[in-house]
N, C-alpha and C positions, 0 to 999 in steps of 0.2 A: 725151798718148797713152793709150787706154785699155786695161786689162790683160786683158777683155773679150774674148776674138777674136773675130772676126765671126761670126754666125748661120751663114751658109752652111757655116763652114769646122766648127764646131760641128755642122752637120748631118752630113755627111761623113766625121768622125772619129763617129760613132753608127753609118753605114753600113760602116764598113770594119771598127767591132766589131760588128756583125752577121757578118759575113759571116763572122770567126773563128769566132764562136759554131754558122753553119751548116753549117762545113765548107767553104767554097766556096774552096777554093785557088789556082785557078789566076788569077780573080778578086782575091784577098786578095793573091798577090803581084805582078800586074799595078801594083794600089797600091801594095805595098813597092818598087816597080822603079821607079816614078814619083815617089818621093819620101818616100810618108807612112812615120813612124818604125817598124821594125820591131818595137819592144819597148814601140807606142804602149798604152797603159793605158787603163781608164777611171773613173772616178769613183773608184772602191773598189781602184786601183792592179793590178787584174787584168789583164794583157796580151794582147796578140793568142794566142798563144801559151798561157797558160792560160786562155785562153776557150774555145780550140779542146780541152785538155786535156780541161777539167772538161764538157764536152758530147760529149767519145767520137769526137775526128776524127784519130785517128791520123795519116794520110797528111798533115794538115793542120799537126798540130805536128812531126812530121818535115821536111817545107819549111819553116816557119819555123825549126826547130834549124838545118840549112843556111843558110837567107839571113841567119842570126847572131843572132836572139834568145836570149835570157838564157832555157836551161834552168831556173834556179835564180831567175829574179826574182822575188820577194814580195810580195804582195799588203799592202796597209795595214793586214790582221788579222794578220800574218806568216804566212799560209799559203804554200805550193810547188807549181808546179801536177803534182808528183809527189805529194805527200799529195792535193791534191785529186783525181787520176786513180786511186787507194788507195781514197779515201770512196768515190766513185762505182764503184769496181768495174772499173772503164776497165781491162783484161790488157792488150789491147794497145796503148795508150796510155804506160801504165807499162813495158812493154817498150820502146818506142822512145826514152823520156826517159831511159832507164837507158843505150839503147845510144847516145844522143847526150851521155853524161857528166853527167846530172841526181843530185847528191848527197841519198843518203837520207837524211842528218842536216840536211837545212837547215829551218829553219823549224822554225813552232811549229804544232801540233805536227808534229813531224817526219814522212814517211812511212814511218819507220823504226816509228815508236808507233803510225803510225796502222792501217797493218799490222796489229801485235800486238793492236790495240784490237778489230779484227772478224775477228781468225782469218786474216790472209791472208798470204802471203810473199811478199816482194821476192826 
């Protein structure tokens, strides 16, 4: 058996983190309602969920907080896609992770420092 998954299935999990990354929600959880993992990752351990953060789709990581992604999951640099919604400036973004229970200490660094790093408050 090889460990390999198949191409297509490969292309597929690319198109459904597109579509995080575009905001396209209703789309992104048509997929989640169909099967694909809610808290699917990609390469660099960034999830549906903080793709949608760190590219400014509010409405988007609000539905995924609902259909049960990991507010708090980490990416493979330990980043949080609350610190990342911080860097990028995302308010509203950061408002919605905050009011879906997203912790300002998790991660490295945290969105608590990253905050203080460019003047902004949580």
């Amino acid at each position: 058996m090889s460990a390999e998954p198949p191409e297509e299935v490969v292309e597929l999990a690319h198109q459904v983190l597109d579509l995080a990354r575009e905001g396209h929600t209703q789309r992104l959880l048509a997929y989640v309602g169909a099967g694909a993992p809610v808290d699917l990752a990609d390469a660099a351990g960034n999830t549906l969920l903080m793709l949608a953060a760190y590219h400014g789709h509010a409405g988007t990581v609000a539905a995924l907080a609902a259909a049960g992604a990991g507010v708090d999951a980490l990416n493979d640099r330990g980043q949080s896609p609350l610190a990342g919604a911080v860097f990028k400036g995302e308010d509203e973004v950061v408002a919605t992770l905050l009011a879906h229970g997203a912790d300002p200490d998790a991660g490295t660094p945290t969105a608590r420092a990253t905050a203080e790093m460019f003047g902004r408050s949580l």
